[in-house]
MARLUMNU-78005 format. One line per field, with one value per residue (C-alpha): residue number from 1; residue in three letters; chain; x, y, z. Coordinates in steps of 0.1 Angstrom, whole numbers. Example, Ala and Ser with C-alpha at 12.3 -4.5 7.8 and 13.67 -1.06 7.14 Angstrom:
! residues 2
pos	[1_2]
code	[Ala_Ser]
unit	[A_A]
X	[123_137]
Y	[-45_-11]
Z	[78_71]
***
This chain:
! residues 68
pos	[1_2_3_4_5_6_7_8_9_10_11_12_13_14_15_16_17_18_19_20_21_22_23_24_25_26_27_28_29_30_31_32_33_34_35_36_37_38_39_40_41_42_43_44_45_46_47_48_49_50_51_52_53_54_55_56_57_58_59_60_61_62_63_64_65_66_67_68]
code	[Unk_Unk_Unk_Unk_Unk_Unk_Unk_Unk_Unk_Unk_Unk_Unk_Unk_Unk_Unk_Unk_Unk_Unk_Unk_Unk_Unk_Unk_Unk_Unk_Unk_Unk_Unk_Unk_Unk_Unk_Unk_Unk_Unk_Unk_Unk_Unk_Unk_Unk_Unk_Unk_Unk_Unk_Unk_Unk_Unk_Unk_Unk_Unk_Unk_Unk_Unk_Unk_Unk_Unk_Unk_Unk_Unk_Unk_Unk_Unk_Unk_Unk_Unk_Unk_Unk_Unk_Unk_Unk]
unit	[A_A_A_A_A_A_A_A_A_A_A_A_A_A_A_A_A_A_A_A_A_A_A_A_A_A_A_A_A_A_A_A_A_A_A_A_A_A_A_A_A_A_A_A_A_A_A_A_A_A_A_A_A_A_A_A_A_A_A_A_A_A_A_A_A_A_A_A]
X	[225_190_187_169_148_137_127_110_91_82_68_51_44_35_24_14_32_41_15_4_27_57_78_108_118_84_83_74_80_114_125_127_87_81_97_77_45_52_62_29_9_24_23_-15_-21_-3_-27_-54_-41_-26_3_29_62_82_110_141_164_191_200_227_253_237_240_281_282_275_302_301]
Y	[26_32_43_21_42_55_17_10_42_36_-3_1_37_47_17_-6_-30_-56_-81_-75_-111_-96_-92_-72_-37_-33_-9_-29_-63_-84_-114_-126_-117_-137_-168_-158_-159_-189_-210_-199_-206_-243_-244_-238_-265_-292_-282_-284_-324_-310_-326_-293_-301_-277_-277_-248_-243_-223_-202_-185_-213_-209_-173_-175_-196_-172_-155_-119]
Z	[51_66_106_118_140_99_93_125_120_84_93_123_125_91_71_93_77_103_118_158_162_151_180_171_168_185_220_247_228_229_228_266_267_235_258_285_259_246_279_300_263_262_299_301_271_288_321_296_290_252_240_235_209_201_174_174_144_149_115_128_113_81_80_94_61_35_20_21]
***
């Protein structure tokens, strides 16, 4: 198996493989900020008089599924 510090290197390091959106295994970058992007995005549209919907799927039962 890969260490991951190897992959995260190799991606964003390296290659410059992952977009400037991709929020994981980035420094700096995690999910609580992402949250924090995305409320003060929708919260400023709404100010704007936008409509803001917002759909989450949870994958994780899909995943806990899958026979290994």
């Amino acid at each position: 198996m890969s260490d991951p510090d190897n992959t995260v290197q190799h991606v964003f390091e390296e290659n410059n493989l992952a977009p400037d959106r991709q929020w994981a295994y980035r420094p700096g970058f995690n999910t609580e900020l992402l949250l924090v992007h995305f409320t003060e995005t929708w919260r400023r549209l709404v100010d704007e008089g936008n409509v803001v919907a917002v759909a989450f799927i949870d994958f994780k039962k899909a995943f806990d599924s899958v026979n290994h």
